[in-house]
N, C-alpha and C positions, 0 to 999 in steps of 0.2 A: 167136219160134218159127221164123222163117221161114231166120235164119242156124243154128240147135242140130238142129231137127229130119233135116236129110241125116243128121246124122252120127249120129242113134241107130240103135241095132238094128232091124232088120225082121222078123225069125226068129222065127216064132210055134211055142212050144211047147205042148201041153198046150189048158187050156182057151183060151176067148176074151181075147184081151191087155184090160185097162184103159187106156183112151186114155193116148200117153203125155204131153201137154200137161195131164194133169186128174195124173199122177204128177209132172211135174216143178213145178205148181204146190204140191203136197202136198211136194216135197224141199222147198224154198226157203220155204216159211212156218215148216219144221218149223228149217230153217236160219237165216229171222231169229227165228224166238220166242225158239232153245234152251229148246223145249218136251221133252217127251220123245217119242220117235216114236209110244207108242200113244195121245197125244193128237192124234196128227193128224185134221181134220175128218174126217167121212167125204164129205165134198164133194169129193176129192182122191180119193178111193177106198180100200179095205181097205189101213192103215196099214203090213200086213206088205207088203205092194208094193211101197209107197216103200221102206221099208229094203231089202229085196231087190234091184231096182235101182238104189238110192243104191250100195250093194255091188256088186254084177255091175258095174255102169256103173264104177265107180270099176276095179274088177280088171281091168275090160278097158282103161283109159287113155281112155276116154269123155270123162270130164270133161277130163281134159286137151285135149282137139280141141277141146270146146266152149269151156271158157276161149280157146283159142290162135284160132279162128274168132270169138268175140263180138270180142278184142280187136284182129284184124284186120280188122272191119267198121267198126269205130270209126276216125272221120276228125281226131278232136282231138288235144291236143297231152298232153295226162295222161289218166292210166289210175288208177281209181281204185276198189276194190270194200273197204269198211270199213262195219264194223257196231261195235256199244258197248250194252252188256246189264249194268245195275247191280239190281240186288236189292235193296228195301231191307226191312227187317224188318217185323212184320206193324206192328207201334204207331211203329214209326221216323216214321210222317208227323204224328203226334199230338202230341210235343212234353210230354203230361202226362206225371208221375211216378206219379198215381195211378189213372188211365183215367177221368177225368173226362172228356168231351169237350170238343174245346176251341169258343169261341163259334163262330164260321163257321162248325161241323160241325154245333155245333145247329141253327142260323139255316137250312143248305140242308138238311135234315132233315125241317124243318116244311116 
């Protein structure tokens, strides 16, 4: 937080702002799950927040400082931010053809 926070907005409109360390952990869970934004916890704060500044922040080139400032604090020799999100079907781990369970399902079961 200490290199991204200069570079957010300070401009308080309206009501009281939602911390923005408690919304940028709310972007970035909602960004590894590829959950949908209104499953975001409410430990993050009211979900329409994150999308509103995931947006505002994005239209103003926000993220771009903050990528271009993270990857300028960094002292190594590669740069690297890669995520990998496979879906598999609901019975895809099960392996039966007829929805038998299979033994180990039963065994950790009991």
């Amino acid at each position: 937080m200490v290199v991204i926070e200069p570079l957010l907005p300070t401009k308080v409109l309206g009501v009281k702002r939602v911390d923005d360390s408690r919304v940028l952990k709310g972007i970035f869970w909602r960004l590894r799950t590829g959950a949908p934004w209104a499953d975001i916890p409410s430990r993050y704060g009211p979900h329409t927040t994150c999308v509103n500044r995931f947006n505002r922040w994005r239209r103003a080139g926000h993220w771009q400082r903050i990528l271009e400032a993270v990857s300028a604090a960094y002292e190594g020799d590669v740069q690297m931010i890669d995520s990998s999100s496979i879906r598999v079907h609901l019975h895809g781990a099960n392996g039966s053809k007829k929805g038998d369970p299979v033994a180990w399902v039963a065994r950790a079961a009991a």
